[in-house]
C-alpha positions as CSV (number, residue, x, y, z in Angstrom):
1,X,-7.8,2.7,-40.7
2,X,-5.6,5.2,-42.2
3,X,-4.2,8.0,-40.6
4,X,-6.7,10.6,-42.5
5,X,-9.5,8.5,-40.5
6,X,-7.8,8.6,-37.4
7,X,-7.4,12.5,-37.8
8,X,-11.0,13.0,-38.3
9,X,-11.9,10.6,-35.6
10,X,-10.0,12.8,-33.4
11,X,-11.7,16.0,-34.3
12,X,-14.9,14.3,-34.0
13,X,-14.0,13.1,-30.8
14,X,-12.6,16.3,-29.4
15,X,-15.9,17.9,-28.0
16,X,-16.1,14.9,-25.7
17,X,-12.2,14.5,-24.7
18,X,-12.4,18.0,-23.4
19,X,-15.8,17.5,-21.9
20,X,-14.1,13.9,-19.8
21,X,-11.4,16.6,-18.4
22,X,-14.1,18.7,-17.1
23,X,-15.7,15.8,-15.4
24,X,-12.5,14.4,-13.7
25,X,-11.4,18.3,-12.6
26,X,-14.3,17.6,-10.4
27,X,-12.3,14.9,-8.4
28,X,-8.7,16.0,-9.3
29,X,-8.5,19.8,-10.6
30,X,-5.4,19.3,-12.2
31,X,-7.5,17.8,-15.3
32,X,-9.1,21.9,-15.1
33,X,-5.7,23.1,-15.7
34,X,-3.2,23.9,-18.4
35,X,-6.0,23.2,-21.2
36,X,-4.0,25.8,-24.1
37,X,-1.4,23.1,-23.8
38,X,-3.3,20.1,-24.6
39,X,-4.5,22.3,-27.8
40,X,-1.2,23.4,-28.8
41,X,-2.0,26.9,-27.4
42,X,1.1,28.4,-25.3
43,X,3.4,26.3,-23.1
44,X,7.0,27.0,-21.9
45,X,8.8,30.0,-23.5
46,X,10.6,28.5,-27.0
47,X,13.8,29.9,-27.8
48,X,16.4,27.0,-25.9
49,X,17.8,24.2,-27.5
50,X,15.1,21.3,-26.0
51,X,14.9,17.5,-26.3
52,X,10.9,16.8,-25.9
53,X,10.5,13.7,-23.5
54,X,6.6,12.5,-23.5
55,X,6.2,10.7,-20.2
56,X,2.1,10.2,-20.3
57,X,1.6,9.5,-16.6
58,X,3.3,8.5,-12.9
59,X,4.9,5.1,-13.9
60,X,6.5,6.5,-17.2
61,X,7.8,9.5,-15.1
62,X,9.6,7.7,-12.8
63,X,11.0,5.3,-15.2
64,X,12.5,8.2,-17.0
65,X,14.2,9.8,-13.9
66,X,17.8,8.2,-14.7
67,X,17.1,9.1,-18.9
68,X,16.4,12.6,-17.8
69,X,19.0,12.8,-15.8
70,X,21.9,11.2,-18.7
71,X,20.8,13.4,-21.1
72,X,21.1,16.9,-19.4
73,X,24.5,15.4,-18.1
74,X,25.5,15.0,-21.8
75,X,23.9,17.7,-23.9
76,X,24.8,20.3,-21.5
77,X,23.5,23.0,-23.7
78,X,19.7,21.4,-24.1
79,X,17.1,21.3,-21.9
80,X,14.5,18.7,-21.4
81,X,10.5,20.1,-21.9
82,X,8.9,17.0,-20.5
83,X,5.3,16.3,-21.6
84,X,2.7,14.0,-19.7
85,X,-1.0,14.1,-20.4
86,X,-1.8,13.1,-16.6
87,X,-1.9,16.1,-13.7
88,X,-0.6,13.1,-11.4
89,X,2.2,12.4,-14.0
90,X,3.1,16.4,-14.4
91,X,3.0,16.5,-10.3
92,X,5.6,13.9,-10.1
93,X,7.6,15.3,-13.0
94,X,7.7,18.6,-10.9
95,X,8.6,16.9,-7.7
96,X,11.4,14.5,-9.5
97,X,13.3,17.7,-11.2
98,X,12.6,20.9,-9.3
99,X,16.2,20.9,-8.7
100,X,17.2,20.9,-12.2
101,X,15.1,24.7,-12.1
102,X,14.8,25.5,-16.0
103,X,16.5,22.8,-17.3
104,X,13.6,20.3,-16.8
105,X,10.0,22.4,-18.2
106,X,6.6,20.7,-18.2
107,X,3.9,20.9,-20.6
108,X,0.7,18.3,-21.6
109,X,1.3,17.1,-25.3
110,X,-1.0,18.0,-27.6
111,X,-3.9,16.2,-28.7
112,X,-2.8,14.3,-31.8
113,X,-4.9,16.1,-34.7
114,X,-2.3,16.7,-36.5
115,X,-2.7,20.6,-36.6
116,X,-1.6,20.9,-32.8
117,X,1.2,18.6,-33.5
118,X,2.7,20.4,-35.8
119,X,1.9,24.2,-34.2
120,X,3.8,21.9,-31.0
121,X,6.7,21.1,-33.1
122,X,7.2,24.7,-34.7
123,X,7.2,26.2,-31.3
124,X,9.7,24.3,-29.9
125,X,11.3,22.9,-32.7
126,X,13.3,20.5,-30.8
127,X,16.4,18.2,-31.4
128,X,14.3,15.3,-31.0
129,X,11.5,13.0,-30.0
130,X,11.4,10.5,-27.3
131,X,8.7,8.9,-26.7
132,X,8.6,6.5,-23.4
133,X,7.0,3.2,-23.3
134,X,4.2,2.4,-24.7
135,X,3.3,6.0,-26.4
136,X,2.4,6.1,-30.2
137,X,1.0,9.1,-31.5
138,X,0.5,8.5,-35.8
139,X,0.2,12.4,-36.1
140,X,2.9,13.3,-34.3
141,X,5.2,10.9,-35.8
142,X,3.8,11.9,-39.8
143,X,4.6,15.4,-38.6
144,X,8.3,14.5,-36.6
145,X,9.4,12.6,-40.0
146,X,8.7,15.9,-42.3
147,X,10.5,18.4,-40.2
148,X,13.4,16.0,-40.0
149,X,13.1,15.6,-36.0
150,X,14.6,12.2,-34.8
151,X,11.6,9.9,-32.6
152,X,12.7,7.6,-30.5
153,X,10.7,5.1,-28.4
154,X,12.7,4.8,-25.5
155,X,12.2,2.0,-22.5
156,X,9.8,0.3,-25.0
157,X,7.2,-2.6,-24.3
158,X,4.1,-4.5,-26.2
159,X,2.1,-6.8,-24.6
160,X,0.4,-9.3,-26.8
161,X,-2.9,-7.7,-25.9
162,X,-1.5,-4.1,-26.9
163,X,0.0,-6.1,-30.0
164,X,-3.5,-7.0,-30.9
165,X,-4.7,-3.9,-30.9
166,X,-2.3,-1.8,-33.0
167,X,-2.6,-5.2,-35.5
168,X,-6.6,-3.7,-35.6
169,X,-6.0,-0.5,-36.6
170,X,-4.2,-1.1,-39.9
171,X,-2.1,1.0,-41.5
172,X,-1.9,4.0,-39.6
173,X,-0.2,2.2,-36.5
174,X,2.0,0.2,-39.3
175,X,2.5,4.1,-40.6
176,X,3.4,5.3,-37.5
177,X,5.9,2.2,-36.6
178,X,7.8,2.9,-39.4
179,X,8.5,6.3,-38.7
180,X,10.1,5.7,-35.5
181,X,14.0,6.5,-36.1
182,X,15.2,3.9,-33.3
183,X,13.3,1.6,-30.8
184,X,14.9,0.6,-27.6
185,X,13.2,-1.8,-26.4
186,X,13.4,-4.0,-22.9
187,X,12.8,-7.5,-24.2
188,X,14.0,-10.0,-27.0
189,X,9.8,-10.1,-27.2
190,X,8.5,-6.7,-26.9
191,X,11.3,-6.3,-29.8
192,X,10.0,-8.6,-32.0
193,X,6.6,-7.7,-31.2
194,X,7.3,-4.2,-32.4
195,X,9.2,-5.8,-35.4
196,X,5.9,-7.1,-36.6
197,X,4.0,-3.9,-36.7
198,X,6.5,-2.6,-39.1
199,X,9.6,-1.0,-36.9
200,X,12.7,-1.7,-38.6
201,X,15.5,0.2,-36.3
202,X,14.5,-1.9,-32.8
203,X,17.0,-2.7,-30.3
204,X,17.0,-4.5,-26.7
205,X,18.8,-2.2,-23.8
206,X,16.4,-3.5,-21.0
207,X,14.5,-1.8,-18.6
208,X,15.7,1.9,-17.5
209,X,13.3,1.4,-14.5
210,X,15.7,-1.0,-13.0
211,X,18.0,2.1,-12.8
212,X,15.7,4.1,-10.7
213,X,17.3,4.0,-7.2
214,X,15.9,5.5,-4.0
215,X,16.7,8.7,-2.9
216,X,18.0,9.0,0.6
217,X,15.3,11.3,1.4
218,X,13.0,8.6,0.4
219,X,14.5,6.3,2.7
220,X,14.8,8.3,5.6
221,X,10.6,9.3,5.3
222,X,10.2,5.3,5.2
223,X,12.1,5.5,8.5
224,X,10.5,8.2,10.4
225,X,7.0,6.2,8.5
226,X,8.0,3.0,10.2
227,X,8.8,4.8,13.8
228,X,5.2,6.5,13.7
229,X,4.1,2.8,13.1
230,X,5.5,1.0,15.8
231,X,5.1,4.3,18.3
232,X,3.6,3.0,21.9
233,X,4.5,-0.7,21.3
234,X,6.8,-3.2,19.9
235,X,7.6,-3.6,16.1
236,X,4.4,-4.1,13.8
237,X,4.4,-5.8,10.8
238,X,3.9,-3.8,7.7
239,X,1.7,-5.7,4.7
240,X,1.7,-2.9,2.0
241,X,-1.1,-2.9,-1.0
242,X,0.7,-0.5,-3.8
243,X,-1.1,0.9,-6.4
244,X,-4.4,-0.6,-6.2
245,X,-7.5,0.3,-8.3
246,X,-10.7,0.3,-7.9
247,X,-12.5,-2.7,-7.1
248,X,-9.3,-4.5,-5.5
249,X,-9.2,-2.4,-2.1
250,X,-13.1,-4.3,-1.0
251,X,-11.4,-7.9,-1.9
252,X,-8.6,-7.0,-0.3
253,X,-10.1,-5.8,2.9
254,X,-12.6,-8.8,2.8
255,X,-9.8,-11.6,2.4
256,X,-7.5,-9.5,5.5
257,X,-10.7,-9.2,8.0
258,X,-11.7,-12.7,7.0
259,X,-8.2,-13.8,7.7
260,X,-8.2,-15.6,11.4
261,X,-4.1,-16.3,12.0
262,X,-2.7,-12.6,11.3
263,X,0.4,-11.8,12.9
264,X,-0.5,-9.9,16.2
265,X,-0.3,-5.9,15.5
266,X,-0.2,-6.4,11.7
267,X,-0.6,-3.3,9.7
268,X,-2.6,-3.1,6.5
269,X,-1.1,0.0,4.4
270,X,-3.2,0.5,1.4
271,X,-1.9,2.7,-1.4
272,X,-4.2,3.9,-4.1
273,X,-3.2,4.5,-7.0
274,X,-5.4,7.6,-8.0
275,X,-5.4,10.7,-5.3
276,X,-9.1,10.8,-6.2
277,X,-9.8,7.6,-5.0
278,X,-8.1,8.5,-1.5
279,X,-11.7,9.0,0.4
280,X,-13.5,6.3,-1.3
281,X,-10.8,4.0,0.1
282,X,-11.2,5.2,3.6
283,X,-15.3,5.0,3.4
284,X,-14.3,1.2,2.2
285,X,-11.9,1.0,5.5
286,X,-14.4,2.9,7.9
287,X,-17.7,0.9,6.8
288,X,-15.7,-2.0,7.4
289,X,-15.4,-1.4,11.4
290,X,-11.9,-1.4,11.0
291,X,-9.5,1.2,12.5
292,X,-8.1,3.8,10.0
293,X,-5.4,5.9,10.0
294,X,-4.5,8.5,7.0
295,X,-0.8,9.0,5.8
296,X,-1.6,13.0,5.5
297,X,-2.5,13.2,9.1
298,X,0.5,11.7,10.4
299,X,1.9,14.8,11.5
300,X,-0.5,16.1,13.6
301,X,-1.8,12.2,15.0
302,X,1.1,10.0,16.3
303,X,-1.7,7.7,17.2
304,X,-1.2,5.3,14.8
305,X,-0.5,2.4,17.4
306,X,-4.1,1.8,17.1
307,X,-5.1,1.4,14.0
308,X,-5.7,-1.4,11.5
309,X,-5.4,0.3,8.3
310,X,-3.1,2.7,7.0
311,X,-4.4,4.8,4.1
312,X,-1.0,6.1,1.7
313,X,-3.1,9.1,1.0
314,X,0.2,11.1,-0.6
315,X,1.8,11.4,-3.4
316,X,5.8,10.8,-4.6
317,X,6.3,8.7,-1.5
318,X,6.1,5.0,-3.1
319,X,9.5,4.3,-2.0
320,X,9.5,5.6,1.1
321,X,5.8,3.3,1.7
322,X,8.4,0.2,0.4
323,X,10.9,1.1,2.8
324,X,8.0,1.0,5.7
325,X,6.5,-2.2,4.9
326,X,8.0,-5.9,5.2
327,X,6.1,-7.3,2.0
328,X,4.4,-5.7,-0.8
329,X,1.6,-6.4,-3.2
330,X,1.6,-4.8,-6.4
331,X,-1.9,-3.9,-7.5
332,X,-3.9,-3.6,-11.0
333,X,-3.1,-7.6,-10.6
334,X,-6.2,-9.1,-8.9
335,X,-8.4,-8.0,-11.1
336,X,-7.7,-8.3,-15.0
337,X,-6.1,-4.3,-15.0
338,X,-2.4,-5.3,-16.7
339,X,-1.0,-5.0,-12.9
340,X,1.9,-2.4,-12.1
341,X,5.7,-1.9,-12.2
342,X,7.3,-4.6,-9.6
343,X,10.5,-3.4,-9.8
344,X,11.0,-0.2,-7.0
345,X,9.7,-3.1,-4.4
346,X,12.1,-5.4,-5.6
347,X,15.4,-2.7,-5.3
348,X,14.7,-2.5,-1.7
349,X,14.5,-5.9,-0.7
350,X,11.1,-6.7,-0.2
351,X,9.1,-9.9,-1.0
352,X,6.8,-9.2,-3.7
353,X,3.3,-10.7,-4.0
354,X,1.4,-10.4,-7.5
355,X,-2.1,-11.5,-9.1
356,X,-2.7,-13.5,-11.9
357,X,-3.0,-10.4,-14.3
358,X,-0.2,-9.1,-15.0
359,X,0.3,-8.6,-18.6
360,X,1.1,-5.1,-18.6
361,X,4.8,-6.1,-17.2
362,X,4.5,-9.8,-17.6
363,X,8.3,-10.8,-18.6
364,X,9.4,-8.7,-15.7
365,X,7.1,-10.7,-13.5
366,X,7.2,-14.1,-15.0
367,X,11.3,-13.4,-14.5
368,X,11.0,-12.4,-11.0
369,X,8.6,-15.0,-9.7
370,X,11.1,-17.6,-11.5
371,X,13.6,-16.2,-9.4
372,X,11.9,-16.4,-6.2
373,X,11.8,-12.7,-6.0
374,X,8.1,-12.8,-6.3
375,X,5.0,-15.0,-5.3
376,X,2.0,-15.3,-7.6
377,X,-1.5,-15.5,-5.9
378,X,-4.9,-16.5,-7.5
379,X,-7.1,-14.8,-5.4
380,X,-7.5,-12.4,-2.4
381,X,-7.8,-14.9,-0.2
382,X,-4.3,-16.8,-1.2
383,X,-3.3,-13.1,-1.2
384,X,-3.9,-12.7,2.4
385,X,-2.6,-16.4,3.5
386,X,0.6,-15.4,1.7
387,X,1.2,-12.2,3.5
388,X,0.3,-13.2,6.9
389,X,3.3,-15.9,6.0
390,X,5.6,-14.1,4.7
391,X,5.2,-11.5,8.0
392,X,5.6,-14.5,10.5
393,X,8.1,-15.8,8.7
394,X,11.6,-13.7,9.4
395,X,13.8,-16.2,7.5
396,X,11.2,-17.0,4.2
397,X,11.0,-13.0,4.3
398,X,14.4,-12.0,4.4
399,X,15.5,-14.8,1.8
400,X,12.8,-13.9,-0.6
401,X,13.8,-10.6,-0.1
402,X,17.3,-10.8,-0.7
403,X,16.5,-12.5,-4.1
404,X,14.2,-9.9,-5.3
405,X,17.1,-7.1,-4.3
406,X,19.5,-10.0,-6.4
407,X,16.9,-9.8,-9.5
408,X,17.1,-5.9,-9.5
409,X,20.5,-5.2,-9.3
410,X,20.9,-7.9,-12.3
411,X,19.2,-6.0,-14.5
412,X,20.6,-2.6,-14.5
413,X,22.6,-0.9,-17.2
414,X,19.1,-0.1,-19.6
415,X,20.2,3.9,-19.1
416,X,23.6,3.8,-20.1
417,X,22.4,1.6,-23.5
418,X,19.7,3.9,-23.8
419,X,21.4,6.8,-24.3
420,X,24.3,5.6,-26.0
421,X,22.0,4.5,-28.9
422,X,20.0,8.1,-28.4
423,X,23.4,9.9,-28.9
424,X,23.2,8.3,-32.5
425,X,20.0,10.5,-33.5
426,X,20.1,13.5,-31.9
427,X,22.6,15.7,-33.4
């Protein structure tokens, strides 16, 4: 495919893009809003020197909290206009910088059809690009590299699957490597796997999300979380399910009402990983017989004492659920979904409990189950056996726990090399 195909692909496939976003609004109405954006069509005011920071959804956004943060400290006169294309993602972008006021501005990035990209880029015109992750947009790099704008892909990763993939397309994703001006990337192997699509300027900083820490506020709403949990009765133990998808919560549920030797009082808090999955999970939870309470309600109902499941039906407050609970499993694992980020359960101290799919951060987790920082389970079943250990266990617990806080802190630096290299291109 070249990049002329893939530009008439899009346009082709525009009628239906827009058409998805009207079906989703019906769940989550944040996919109603903002549309102009995502066709190039108004936005923030221009007129301010701006670095564009693309940040596609939750996970990216909160890996590029301590980024965000660097660069406003050291180009004093820019501001940041992050992009996502999520509502979720632009939701936690508001709630992570309110307090920078206009410094941080959010917008949806335009649809790639190369038009938009460049009607975005003339608007804002800004110093440059950085793209975090996994994000490759062909149009938008073609269109960065004529108006002399600086992309970097920042906090980079390729899984061999993802490698695959861009192999497939051709020459538009071999195009679009090239243009990138600097790679920073978190591995020796996601470098070289980026190498071999065609980027030349790669280099290995690590991960930036090792540099996320936990605000205090954070860890205080864990604490008043945990007090509502153990209110009328001694201390429960807390087995948290983070980010799950869909299909995982029923095998999950299955494997922890199947299990006979829980630890008396444990607490099953389940975490979805999409707000508009939130009632779905709780139908799963009720139709099960078992007890459920809802995160939302907390503040009205202190009745918690009695339940056996409590639904995380909130959003921003992943760190204060880790704080709550005594292990965690991250989700997206059990099921062949790539799994999620297992690093904000590891910088608080908790034993970490992963499936067998987990190729979206697999060095990370191959690393941290090396290190005893995380366990690997094949099933639901081995899931639940593991947890209902691990919460009878005080000693396994806190050791396994103090080496997944030791893997964390190991790790750190990513920002500072981040933005040291990103000082190079952007003048």
């Amino acid at each position: 495919m070249n990049r002329t195909l893939y530009s008439g692909l899009w346009w082709l496939a525009l009628p239906a893009v827009l058409g998805r976003l009207w079906w989703r609004g019906r769940k989550e109405p944040g996919y109603r809003e903002h549309w102009g954006e995502r066709l190039a069509l108004g936005g923030p005011a221009e007129g301010q020197a701006t670095i564009v920071l693309h940040a596609v959804s939750v996970g990216e956004t909160r890996a590029a909290e301590p980024v965000v943060d660097a660069l406003l400290k050291a180009y004093p006169d820019c501001r940041i206009l992050l992009t996502h294309m999520t509502p979720t993602g632009r939701a936690t972008g508001r709630q992570l910088f309110a307090h920078h006021g206009e410094r941080v501005v959010q917008a949806y990035l335009p649809y790639d059809t190369g038009s938009m990209t460049r009607r975005f880029l003339r608007r804002h015109r800004p110093r440059a690009v950085i793209l975090m992750e996994t994000e490759v947009w062909p149009n938008l790099l073609h269109a960065c590299a004529r108006m002399d704008v600086p992309v970097v892909l920042a906090n980079a990763r390729l899984s061999e699957r993802s490698l695959r993939r861009g192999q497939k397309a051709g020459a538009v994703m071999q195009e679009a490597a090239r243009a990138f001006t600097l790679v920073a990337a978190q591995t020796e192997l996601d470098a070289a796997r980026i190498r071999s699509l065609g980027a030349s300027n790669v280099e290995v900083t690590g991960s930036v999300k090792f540099d996320v820490t936990p605000p205090a506020s954070a860890l205080e709403k864990g604490d008043w979380l945990r007090s509502h949990i153990r209110a009328g009765g001694p201390e429960r133990p807390v087995f948290l399910c983070a980010s799950t998808r869909e299909g995982e919560e029923v095998l999950i549920l299955d494997a922890w009402q199947r299990l006979a030797d829980k630890p008396a009082g444990s607490l099953l808090l389940l975490v979805p990983r999409h707000p508009q999955r939130f009632d779905e999970v709780a139908d799963l939870v009720t139709a099960r017989g078992m007890r459920l309470a809802r995160r939302s309600q907390l503040d009205l109902d202190h009745a918690i004492d009695g339940a056996d499941v409590l639904l995380g039906d909130s959003m921003g407050e992943m760190f204060a659920y880790y704080a709550a609970c005594d292990c965690a499993y991250i989700g997206g694992s059990l099921l062949p979904l790539g799994g999620q980020n297992l690093i904000e359960a590891c910088a608080l101290g908790k034993p970490v409990l992963v499936g067998e799919h987990t190729f979206n951060f697999l060095d990370a987790t191959i690393e941290a189950v090396g290190d005893g920082a995380a366990l690997r389970v094949k099933d639901a079943d081995a899931l639940a056996n593991e947890a209902a250990r691990l919460l009878r266990d005080h000693a396994a617990r806190m050791e396994m726990g103090a080496r997944a806080l030791a893997f964390a802190r190991r790790h750190r630096g990513a920002t500072l090399r981040t933005v040291e290299l990103l000082q190079r291109v952007i003048r």
